[in-house]
MIBAVEX-751049 format. One line per 8 residues: number of its first residue (from 1); their letters; for each residue x, y, z of N, C-alpha, C, O. Coordinates in steps of 0.1 Angstrom, whole numbers. Layout:
BEGIN
NUM	A	X Y Z X Y Z X Y Z X Y Z | ...
***
This chain:
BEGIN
1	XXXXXXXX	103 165 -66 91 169 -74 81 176 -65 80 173 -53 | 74 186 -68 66 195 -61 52 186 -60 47 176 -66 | 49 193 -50 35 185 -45 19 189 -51 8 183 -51 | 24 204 -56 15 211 -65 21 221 -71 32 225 -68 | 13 227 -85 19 234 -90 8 244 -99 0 239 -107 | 8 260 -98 -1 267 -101 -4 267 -117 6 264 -125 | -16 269 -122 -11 272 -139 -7 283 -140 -8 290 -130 | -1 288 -153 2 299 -152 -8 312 -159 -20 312 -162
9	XXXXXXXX	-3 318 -159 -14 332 -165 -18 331 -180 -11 330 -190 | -29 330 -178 -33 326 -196 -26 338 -200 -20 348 -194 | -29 332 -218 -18 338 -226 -22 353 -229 -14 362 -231 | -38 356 -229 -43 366 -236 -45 375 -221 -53 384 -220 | -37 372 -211 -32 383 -199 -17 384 -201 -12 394 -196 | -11 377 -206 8 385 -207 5 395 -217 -6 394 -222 | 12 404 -219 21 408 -230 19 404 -247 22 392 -249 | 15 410 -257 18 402 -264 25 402 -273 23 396 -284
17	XXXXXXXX	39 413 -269 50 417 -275 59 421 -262 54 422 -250 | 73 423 -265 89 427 -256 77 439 -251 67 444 -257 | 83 441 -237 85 455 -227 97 452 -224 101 441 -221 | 104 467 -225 118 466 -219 112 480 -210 108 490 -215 | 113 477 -195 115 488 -185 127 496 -192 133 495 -202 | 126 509 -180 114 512 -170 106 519 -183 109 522 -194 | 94 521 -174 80 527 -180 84 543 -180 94 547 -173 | 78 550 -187 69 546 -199 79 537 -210 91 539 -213
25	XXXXXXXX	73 529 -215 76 522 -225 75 526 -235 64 529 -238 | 87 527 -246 89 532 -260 82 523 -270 88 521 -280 | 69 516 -267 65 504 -277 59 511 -290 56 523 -289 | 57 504 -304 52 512 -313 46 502 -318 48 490 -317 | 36 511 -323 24 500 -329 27 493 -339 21 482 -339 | 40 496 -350 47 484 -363 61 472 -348 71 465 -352 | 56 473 -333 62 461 -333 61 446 -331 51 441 -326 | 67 442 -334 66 428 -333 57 421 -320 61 420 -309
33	XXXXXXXX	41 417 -325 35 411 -313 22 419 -308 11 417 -304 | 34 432 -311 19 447 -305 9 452 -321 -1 458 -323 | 17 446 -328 14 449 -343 0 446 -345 -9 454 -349 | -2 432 -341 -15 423 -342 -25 428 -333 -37 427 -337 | -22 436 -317 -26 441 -311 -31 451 -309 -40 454 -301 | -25 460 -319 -29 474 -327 -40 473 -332 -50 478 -327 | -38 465 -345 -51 464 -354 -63 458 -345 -73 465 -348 | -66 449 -335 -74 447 -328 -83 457 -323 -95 460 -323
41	XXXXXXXX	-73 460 -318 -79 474 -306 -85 485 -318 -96 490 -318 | -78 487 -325 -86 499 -338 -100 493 -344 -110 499 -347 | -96 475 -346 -114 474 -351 -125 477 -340 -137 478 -342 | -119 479 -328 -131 483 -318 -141 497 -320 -153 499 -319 | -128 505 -325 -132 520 -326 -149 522 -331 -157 530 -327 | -150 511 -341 -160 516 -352 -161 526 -363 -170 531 -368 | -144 528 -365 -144 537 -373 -139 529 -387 -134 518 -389 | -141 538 -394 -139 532 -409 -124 533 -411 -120 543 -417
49	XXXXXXXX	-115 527 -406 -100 527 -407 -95 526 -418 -92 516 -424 | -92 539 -421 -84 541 -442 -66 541 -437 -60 540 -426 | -61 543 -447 -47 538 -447 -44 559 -444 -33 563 -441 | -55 568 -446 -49 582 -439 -53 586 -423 -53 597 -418 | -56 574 -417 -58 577 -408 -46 567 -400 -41 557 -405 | -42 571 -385 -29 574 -374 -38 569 -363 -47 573 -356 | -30 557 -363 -28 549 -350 -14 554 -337 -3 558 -341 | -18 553 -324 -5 553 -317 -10 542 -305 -22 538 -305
57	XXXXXXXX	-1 538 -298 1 528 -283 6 537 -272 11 547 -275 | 5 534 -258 10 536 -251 14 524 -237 5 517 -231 | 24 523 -235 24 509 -226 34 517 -219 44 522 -224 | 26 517 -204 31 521 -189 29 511 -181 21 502 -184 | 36 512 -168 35 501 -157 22 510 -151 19 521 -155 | 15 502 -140 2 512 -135 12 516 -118 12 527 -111 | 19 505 -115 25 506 -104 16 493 -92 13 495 -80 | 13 486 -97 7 477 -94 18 462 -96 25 459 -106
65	XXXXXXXX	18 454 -83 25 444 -87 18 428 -77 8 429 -71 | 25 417 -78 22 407 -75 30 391 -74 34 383 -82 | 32 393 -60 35 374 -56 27 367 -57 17 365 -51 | 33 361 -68 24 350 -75 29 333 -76 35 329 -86 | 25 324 -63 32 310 -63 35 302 -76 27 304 -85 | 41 298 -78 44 286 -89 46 274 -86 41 268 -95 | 50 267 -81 47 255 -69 56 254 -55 61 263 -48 | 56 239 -53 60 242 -41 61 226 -31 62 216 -39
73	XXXXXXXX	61 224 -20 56 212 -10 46 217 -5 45 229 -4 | 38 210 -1 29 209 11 34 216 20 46 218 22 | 21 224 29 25 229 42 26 222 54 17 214 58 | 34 224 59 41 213 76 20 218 81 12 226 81 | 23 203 85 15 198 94 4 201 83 -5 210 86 | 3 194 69 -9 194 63 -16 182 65 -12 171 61 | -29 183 73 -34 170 76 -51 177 80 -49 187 87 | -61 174 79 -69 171 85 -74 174 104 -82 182 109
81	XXXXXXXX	-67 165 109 -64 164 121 -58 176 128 -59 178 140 | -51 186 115 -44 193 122 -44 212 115 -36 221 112 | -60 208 114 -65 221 105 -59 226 93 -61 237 89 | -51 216 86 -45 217 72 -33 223 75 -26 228 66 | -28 222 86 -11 236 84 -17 245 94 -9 248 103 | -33 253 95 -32 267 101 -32 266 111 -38 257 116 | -23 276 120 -23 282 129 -27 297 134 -24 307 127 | -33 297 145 -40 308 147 -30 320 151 -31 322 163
89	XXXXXXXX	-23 327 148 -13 336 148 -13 352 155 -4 354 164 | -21 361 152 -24 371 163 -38 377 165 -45 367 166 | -43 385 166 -55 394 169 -48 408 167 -39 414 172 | -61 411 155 -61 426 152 -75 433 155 -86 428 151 | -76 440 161 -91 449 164 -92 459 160 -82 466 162 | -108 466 149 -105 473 146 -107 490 156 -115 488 166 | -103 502 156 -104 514 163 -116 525 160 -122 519 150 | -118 528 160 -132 539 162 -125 552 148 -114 557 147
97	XXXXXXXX	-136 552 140 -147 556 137 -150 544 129 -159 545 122 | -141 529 129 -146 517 125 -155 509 133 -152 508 145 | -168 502 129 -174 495 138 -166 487 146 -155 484 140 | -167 482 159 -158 473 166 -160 456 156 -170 451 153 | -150 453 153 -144 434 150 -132 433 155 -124 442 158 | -131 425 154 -114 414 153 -113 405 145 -122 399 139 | -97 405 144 -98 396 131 -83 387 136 -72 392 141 | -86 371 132 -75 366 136 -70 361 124 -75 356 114
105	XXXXXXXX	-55 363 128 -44 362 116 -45 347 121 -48 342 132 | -41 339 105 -37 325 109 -27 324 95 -29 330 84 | -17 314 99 -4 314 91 -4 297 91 -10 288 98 | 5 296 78 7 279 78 22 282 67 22 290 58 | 28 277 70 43 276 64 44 265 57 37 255 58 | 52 265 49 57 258 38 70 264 33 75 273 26 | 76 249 40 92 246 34 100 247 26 113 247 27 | 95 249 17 97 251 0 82 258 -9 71 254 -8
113	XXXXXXXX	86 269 -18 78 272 -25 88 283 -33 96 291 -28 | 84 279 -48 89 292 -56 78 295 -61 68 287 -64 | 81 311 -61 73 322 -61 76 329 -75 82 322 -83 | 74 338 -79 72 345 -89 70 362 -89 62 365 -80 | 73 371 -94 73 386 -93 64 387 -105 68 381 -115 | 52 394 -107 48 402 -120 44 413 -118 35 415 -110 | 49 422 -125 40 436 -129 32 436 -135 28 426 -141 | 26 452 -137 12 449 -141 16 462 -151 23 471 -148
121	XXXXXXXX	10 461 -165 15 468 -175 -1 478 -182 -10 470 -180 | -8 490 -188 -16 495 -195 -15 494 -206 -8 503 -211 | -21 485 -215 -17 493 -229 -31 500 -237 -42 494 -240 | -29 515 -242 -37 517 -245 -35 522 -259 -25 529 -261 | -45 520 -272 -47 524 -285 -52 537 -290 -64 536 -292 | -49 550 -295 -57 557 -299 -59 557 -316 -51 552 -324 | -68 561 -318 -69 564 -335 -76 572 -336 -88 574 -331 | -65 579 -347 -70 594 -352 -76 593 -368 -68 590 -377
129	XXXXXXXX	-91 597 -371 -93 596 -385 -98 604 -390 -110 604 -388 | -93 618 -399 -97 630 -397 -99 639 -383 -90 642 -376 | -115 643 -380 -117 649 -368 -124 639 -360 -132 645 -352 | -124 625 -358 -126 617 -353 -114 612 -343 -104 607 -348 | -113 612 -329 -109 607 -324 -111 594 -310 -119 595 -300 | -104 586 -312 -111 574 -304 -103 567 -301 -95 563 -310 | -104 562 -285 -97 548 -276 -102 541 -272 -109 544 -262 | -101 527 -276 -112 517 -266 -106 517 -254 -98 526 -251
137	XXXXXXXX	-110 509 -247 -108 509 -232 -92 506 -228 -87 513 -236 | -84 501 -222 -74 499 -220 -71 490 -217 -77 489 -207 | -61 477 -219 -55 464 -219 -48 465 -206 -43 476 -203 | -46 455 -198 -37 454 -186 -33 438 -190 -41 429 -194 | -19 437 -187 -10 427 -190 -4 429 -177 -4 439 -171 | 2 413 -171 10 412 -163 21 402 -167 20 390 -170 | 34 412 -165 47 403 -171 54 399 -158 53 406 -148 | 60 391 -159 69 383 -153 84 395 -147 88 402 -156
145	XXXXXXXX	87 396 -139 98 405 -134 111 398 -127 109 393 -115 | 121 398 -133 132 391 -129 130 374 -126 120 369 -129 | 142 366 -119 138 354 -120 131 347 -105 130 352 -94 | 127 338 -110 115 331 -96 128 332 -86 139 337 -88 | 121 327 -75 128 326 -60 123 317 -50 113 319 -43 | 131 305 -50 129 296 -39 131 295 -23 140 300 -17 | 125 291 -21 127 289 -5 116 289 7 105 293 3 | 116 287 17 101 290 27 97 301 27 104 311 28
153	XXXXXXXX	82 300 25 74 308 26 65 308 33 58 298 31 | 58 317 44 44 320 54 31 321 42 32 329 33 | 22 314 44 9 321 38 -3 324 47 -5 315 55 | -13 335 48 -14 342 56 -30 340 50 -33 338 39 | -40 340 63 -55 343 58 -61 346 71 -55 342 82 | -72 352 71 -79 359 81 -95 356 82 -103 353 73 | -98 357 97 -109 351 98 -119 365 110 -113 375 114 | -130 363 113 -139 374 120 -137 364 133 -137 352 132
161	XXXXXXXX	-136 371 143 -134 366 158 -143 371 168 -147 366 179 | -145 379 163 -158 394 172 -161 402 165 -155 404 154 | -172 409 172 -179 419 164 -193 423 171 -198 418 181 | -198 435 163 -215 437 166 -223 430 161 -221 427 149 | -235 427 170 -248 424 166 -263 431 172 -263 435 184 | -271 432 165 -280 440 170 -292 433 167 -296 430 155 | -296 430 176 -311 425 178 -319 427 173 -316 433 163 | -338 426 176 -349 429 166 -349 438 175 -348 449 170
169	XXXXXXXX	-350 439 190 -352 456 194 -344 468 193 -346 478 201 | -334 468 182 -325 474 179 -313 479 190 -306 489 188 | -313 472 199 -304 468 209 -287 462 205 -286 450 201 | -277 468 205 -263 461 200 -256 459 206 -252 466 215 | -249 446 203 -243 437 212 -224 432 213 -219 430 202 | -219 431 220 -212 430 212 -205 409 211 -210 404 222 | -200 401 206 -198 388 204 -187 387 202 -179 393 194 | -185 373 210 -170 372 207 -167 353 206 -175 344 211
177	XXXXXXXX	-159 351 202 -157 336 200 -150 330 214 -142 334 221 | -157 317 214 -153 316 230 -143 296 223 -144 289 213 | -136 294 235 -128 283 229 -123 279 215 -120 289 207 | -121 269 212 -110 266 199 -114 276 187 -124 272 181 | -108 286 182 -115 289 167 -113 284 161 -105 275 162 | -124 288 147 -124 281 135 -115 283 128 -112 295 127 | -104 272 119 -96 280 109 -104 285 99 -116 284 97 | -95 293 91 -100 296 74 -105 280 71 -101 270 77
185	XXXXXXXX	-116 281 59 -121 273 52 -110 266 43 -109 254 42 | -103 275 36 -97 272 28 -84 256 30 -76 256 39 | -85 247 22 -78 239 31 -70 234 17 -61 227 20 | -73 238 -2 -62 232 -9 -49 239 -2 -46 250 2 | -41 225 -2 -28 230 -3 -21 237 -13 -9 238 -11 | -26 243 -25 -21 252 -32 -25 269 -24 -36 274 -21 | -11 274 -24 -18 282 -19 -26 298 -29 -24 301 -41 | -30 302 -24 -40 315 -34 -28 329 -32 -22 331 -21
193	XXXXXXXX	-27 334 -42 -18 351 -43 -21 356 -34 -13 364 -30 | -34 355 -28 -41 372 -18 -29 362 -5 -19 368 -1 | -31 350 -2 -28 345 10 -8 351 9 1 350 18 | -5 356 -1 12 360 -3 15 373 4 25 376 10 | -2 383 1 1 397 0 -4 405 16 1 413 23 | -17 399 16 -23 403 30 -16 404 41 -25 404 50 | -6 405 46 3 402 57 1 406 74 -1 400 84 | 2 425 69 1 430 82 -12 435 89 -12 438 101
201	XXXXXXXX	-21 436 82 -33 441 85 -46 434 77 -46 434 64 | -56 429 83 -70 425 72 -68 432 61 -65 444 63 | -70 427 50 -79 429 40 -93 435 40 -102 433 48 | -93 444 29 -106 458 27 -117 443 27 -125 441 37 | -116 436 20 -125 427 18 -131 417 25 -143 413 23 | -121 415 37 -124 411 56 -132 420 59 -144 416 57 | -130 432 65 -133 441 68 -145 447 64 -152 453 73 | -147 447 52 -158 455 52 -166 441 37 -165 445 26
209	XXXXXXXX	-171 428 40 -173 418 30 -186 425 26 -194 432 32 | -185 420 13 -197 418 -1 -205 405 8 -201 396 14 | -219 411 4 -232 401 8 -233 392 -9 -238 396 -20 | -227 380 -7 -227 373 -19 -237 365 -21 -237 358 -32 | -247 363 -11 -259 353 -9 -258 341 1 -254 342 13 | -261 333 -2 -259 319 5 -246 312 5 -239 313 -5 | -243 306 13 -225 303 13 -220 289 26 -220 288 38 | -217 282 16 -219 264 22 -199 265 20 -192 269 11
217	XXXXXXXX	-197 260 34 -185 261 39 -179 252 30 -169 257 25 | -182 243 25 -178 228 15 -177 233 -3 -175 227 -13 | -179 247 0 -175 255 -15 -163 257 -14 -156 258 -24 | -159 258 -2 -146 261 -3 -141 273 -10 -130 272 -14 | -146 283 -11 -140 295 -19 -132 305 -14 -133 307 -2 | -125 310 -22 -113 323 -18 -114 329 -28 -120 325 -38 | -109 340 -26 -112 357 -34 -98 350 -41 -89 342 -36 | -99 356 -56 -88 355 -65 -88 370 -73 -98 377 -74
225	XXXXXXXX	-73 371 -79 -70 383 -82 -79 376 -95 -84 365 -98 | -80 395 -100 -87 395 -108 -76 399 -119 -73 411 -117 | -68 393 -133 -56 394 -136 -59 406 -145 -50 414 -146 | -73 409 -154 -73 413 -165 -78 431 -164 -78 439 -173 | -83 434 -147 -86 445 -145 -88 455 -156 -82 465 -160 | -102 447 -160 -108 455 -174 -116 470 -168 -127 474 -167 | -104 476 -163 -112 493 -161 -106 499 -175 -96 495 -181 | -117 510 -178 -113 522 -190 -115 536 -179 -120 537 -168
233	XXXXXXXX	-110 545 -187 -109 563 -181 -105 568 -196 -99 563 -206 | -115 584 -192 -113 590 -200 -94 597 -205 -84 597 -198 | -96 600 -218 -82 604 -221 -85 619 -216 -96 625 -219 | -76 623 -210 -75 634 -194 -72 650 -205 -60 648 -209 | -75 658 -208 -70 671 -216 -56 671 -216 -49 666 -208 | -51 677 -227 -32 673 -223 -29 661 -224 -18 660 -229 | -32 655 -222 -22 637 -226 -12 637 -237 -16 639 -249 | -2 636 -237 5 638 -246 7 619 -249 7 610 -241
241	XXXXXXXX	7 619 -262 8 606 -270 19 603 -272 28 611 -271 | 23 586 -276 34 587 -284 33 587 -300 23 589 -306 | 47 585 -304 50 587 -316 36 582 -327 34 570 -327 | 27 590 -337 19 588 -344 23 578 -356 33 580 -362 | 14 567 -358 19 561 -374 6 562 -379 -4 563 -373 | 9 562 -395 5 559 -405 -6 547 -405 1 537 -403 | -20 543 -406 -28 531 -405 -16 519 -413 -14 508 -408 | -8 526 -430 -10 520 -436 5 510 -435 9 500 -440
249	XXX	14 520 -421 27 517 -416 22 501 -408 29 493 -402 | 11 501 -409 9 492 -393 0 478 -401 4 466 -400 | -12 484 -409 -19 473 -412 -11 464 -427 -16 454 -431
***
């Protein structure tokens, strides 16, 4: 029996009909799943949707993907006493035209863990009504890709070790950590997706952190993917569509 176990991706981030690879995807708005998904996305338009006006879909991969845990055991040497599992693993420094830091890698292993593959899918709606044309923003789905995979896995997190500081006489300094470091905060033994992907080099987000306000170690917090990456873009001149239907094929 696993010692923890992730939930899985809410429902209204899968899919909510078949993709069959590879992309682009031949999906159409009368199919099964995307049907219901169609009509959604068209009530957004604000357009008065008559049975002569032409809905189409388009569902492509973005090229975006993700190791994503599904459970697992505990990591060796999870204890308290013994910084939860981390160990302090290398030093990375950054090079010029970057301010000077370091950043120390720290790793904790675990014996067992099945993992998970998902891609990351667009789906977007147009509708044509007369000389009206309009797309709400675009849906991102992430599906499941081939089957899980067991076995040990490293999970990886990063911490600031040195760096600049600059005084009130605008004097800069440089600081560095002296005796035992700190590990990462983070101490559930489940472990977080970013801790799967980060491997060989800090994270943009190490590197260059958001001022988030006040921040009490006993929050315990970690950056989590963001599944639903609600971005929109314009439809680009030339875009070629797929196959047009009928409103009255679909509703």
């Amino acid at each position: 029996m696993s010692d923890w176990t992730v939930p899985p991706i809410p429902a209204d981030q899968q899919p909510p009909g078949p993709i069959s690879p590879p992309p682009p995807d031949q999906i159409q708005p009368t199919d099964p799943g995307w049907s219901a998904f169609v009509r959604k996305e068209a009530d957004k338009t604000g357009l008065k949707v008559t049975p002569d006006c032409s809905v189409s879909i388009e569902v492509v991969a973005t090229g975006y993907s993700v190791v994503r845990p599904v459970d697992g055991d505990n990591p060796t040497d999870y204890a308290a006493d013994k910084d939860w599992g981390w160990k302090a693993d290398r030093v990375y420094e950054t090079q010029p035209p970057e301010p000077y830091q370091d950043f120390t890698r720290w790793v904790r292993h675990y014996p067992k863990m099945r993992t998970q593959k998902y891609v990351q899918y667009k789906a977007t709606v147009f509708v044509r009504c007369g000389a009206h044309f309009v797309n709400p923003p675009p849906s991102y789905f992430m599906k499941p890709e081939g089957q899980p995979t067991t076995g040990p896995v490293d999970a990886y997190a990063w911490t600031v070790t040195s760096g600049l500081k600059t005084d009130a006489k605008g004097v800069t300094y440089k600081w560095k950590t002296k005796g035992k470091k700190t590990p990462p905060v983070y101490q559930d033994a489940t472990p977080d997706s970013t801790q799967l992907q980060d491997v060989e080099t800090p994270p943009d987000w190490v590197v260059h952190p958001i001022d988030l306000g006040p921040y009490k170690p006993d929050w315990r917090l970690t950056p989590r993917l963001d599944w639903s990456f609600p971005h929109s873009s314009p439809v680009e001149p030339g875009t070629k569509f797929p196959k047009w239907f009928r409103v009255r094929d679909v509703f």
